[in-house]
C-alpha positions as CSV (number, residue, x, y, z in Angstrom):
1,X,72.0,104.2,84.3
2,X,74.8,106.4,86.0
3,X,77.6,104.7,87.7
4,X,76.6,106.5,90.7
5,X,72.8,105.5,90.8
6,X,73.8,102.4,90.6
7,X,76.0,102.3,93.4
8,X,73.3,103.7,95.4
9,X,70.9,100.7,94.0
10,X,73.6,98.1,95.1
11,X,73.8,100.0,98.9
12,X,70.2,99.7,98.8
13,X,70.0,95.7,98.0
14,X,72.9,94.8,100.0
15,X,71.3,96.4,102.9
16,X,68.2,94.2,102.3
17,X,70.7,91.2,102.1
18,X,72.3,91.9,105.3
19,X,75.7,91.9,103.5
20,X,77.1,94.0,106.0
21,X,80.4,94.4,104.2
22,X,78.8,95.6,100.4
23,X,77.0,97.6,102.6
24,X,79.6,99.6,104.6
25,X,81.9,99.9,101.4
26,X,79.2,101.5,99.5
27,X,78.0,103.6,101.9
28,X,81.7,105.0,102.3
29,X,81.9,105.4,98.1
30,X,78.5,106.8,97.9
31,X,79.7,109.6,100.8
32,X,83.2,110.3,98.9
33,X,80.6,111.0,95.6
34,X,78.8,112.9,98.1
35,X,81.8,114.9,99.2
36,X,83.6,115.3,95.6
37,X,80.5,116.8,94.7
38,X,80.1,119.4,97.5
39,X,83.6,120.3,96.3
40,X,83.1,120.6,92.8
41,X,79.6,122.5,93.5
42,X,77.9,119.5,91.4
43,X,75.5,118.7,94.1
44,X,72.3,119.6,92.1
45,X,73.4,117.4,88.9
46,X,75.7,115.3,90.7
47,X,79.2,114.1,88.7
48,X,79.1,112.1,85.4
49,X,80.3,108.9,85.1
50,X,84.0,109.8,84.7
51,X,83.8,111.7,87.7
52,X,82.5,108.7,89.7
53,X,85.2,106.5,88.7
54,X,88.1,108.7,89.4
55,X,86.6,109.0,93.4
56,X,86.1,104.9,92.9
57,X,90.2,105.1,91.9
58,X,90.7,107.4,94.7
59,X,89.1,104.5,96.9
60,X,91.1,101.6,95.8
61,X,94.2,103.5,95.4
62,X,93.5,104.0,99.3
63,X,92.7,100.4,100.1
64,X,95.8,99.0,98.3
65,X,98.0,101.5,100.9
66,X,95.9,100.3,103.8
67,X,96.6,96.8,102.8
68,X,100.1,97.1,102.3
69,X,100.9,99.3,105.4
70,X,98.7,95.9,107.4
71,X,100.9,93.5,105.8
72,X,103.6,95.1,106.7
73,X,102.7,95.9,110.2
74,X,101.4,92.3,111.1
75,X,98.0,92.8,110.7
76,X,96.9,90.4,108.7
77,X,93.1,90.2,109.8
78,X,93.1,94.2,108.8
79,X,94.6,93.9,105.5
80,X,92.2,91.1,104.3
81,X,89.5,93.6,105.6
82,X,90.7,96.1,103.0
83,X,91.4,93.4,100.1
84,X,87.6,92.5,100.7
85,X,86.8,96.3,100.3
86,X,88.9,96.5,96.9
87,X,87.3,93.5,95.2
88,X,83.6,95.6,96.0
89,X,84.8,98.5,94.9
90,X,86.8,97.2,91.6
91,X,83.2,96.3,89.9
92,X,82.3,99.3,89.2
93,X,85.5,100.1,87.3
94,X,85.4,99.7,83.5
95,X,86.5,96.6,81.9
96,X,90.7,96.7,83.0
97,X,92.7,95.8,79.6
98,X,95.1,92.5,80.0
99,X,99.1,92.7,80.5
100,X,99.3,91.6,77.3
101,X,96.8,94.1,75.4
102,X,98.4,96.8,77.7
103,X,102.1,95.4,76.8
104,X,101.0,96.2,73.0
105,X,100.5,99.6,73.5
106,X,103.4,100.8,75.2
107,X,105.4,98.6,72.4
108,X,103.6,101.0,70.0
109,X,104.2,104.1,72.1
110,X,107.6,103.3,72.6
111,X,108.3,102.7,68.8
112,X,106.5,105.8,67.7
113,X,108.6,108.4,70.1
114,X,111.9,106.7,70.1
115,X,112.6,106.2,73.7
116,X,115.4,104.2,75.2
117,X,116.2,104.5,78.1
118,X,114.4,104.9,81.6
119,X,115.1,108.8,81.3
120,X,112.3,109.1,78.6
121,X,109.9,107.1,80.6
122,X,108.0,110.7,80.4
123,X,108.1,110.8,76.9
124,X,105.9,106.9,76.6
125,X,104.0,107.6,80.1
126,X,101.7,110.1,78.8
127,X,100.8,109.0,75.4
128,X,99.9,105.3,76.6
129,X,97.9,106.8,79.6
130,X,96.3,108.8,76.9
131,X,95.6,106.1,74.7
132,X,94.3,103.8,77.4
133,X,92.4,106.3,79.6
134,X,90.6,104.0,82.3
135,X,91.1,101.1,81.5
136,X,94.5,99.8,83.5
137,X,95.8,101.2,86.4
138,X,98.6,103.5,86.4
139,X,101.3,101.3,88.5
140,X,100.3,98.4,86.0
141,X,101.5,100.5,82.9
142,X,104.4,101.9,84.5
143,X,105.7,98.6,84.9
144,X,105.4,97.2,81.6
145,X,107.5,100.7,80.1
146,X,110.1,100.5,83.0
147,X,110.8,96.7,81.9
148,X,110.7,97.2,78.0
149,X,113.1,100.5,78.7
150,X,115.9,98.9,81.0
């Protein structure tokens, strides 16, 4: 089944749950889908899978700035809101690879190109993001390369 259909199958039973919350998050996903593919002029076959999951990224990535500008503003009751939204949202992702499997790769990366020093962060960025495609977030793998390169 397509990521997106099933999205739309979740809206459907959480609506029928009264899960107010599933419900408003997916109906904001499922009208971002809705948009990306008015913009991509995909409306009639609607976006593949990857196409879905880089609007669900778009999403989160939003959320976790929401959250963080909340904290920082005080309001805590707003942030939780959107930490609630991201944990609804995040199970549609595919499978996220641990620290440690992640940690492996950019070991590997780092070995294979030589780099040293944080000025070839460039050089180990795009091959592990390569090699790893979806399944860890960005910020996540530019950690581990800025730690193992200072």
């Amino acid at each position: 089944m397509l990521l997106r259909k099933q999205i739309f199958e979740d809206l459907k039973t959480a609506m029928k749950s009264g899960d107010t919350d599933a419900r408003d998050t997916l109906r904001t996903i499922d009208s971002m889908i809705k948009n990306e593919e008015i913009a991509q002029k995909k409306r009639e076959e609607g976006l593949d899978d990857a196409g879905t999951i880089a609007v669900i990224k778009r999403a989160i990535k939003q959320r976790k700035d929401s959250a963080q500008q909340f904290h920082q503003g005080g309001r805590e009751d707003l942030a939780e809101k959107e930490e609630k939204e991201i944990t609804i949202i995040e199970k549609y992702l595919p499978a996220q690879m641990s620290s440690d499997d992640v940690r492996a790769v950019v070991e590997k990366v780092i070995a294979a190109t030589g780099a040293s020093t944080k000025a070839d962060m460039g050089k180990v960025m795009g091959p592990v993001m390569q090699e790893i495609g979806d399944a860890t977030d960005g910020t996540v793998v530019r950690g581990i390369v800025e730690e193992l390169l200072s």
